[in-house]
TIMISE-923373 format. One line per 10 residues: number of its first residue (from 1); for each residue x, y, z of C-alpha. Coordinates in steps of 0.05 Angstrom, whole numbers, plus 5000, padded with zeros to 4 digits. Example, Ala and Ser with C-alpha at 12.3 -4.5 7.8 and 13.67 -1.06 7.14 Angstrom:
! TIMISE-923373
1 = 5246/4910/5156; 5273/4979/5143
END
This chain:
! TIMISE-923373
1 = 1368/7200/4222; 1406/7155/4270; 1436/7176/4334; 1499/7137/4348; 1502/7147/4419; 1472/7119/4486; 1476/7185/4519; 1412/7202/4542; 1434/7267/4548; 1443/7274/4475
11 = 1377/7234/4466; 1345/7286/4505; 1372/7353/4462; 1362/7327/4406; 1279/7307/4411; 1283/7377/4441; 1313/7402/4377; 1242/7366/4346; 1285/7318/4305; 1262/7249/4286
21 = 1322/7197/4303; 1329/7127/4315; 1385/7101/4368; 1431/7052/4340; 1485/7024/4382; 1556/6984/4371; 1602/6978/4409; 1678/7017/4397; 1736/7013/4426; 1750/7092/4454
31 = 1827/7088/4481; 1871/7136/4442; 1943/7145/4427; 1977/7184/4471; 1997/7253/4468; 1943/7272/4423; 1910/7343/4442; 1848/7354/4463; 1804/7368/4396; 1840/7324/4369
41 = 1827/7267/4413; 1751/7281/4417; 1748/7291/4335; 1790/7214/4328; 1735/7188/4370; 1675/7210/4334; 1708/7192/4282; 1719/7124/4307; 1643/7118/4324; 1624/7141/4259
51 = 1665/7084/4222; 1624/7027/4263; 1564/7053/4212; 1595/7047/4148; 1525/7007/4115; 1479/7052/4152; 1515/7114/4116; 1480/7102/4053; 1415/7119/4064; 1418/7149/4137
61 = 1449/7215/4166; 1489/7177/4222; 1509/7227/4284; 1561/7206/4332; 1594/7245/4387; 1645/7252/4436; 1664/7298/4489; 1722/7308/4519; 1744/7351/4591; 1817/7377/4593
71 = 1854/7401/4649; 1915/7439/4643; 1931/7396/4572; 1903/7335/4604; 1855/7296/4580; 1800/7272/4638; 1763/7211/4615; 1701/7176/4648; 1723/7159/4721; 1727/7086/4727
81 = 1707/7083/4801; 1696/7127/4866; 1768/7132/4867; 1785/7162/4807; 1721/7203/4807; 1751/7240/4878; 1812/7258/4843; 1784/7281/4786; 1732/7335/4824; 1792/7353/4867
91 = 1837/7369/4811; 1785/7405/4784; 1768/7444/4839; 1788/7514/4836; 1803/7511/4765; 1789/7530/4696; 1772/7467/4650; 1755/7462/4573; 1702/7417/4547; 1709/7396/4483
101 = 1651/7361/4438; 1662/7325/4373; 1615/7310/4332; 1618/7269/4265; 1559/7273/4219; 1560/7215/4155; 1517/7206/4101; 1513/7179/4030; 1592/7164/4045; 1614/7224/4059
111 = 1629/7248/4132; 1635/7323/4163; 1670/7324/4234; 1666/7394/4274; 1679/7412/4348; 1651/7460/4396; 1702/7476/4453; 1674/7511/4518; 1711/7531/4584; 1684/7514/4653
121 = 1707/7551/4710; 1698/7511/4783; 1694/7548/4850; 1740/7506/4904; 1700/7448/4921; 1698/7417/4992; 1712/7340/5007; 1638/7343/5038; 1609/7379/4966; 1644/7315/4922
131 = 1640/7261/4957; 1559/7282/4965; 1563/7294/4891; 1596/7228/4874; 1549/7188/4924; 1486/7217/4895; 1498/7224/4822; 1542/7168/4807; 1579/7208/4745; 1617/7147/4723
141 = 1597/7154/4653; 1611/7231/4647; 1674/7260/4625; 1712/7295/4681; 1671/7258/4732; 1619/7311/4723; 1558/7343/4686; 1546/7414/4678; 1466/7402/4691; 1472/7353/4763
151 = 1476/7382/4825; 1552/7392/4824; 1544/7448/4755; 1490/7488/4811; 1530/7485/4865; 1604/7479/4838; 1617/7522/4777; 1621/7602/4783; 1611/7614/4703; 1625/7587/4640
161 = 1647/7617/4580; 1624/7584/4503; 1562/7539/4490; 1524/7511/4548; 1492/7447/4523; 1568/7433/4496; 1586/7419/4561; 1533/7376/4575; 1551/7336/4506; 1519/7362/4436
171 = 1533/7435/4413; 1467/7437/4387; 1462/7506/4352; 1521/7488/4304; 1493/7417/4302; 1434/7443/4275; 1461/7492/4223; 1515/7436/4201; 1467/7393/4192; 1425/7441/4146
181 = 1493/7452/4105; 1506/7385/4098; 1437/7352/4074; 1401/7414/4055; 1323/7396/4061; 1336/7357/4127; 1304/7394/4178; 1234/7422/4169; 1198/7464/4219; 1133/7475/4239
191 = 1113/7400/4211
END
């Protein structure tokens, strides 16, 4: 099994899962068009990673993700400095957001793409709360400028509403029974 993905998040769930995975990394371009909706934006991406593995397909189960945080219909990428990372929590301050996670499982040349979509719901954040947020956690390479798990998720969201570890980037349960559908014999427990 290879993990497509230098998330350590997604490292992370998926040893605690008990799967066996190597890390494999290329590089891919992630811009999209415009005007594509959310789902769709985050399924074209894994879809996108997935294609960078086309000779490890063969005789691997190649998993690559994306996830994806929408505002009213807009789609909040990974802040590209402190900036963009203020407006981002300030925007979503007060609000409801969706998080939407892609992922794109490929093997023996065929490929199976499903989402998971999840809705985060913010408590008004202070200028003090983000900026101590940003400062401290440096979420530069998290959708939305934030993750679910750091201290802005304790501190910042009154409740969410669909699958937890989602939002913090691999919907694991439906990971887990895809995968089982899709190479049957895959996942063994109690080794």
């Amino acid at each position: 099994m290879i993990l497509a993905s230098g998330s350590p998040r997604r490292q992370h769930l998926l040893r605690e899962l008990g799967l066996e995975f190597e890390v494999v990394l290329r590089p891919v371009e992630e811009p999209l068009p415009d005007g594509l909706d959310p789902v769709a934006a985050a399924e074209a991406l894994a879809r996108r990673k997935s294609a960078a593995y086309p000779d490890l397909a063969e005789s691997h189960v190649v998993i690559t993700a994306d996830t994806i945080v929408a505002l009213e219909g807009k789609l909040l990428t990974k802040p590209t400095d402190r900036a963009e990372a203020v407006a981002m929590l300030q925007a979503l301050s007060g609000k409801e957001n969706q998080v939407i996670s892609a992922v794109a499982l490929r093997y023996r040349g065929e490929i199976r793409v499903f989402h998971a979509r999840s809705r985060v719901f913010f408590r008004p954040l202070s200028t003090a709360e983000i900026a101590f947020y940003i400062d401290t956690c440096a979420p530069y390479d998290k959708a939305g400028a934030y993750a679910v798990q750091e201290w802005i998720g304790m501190v910042g969201i009154d409740r969410i509403e669909g699958d937890y570890y989602n939002i913090v980037g691999l919907p694991v349960a439906r990971l887990w029974a895809e995968l089982q559908d899709f190479v049957p014999g895959i996942l063994k427990i109690g080794r």
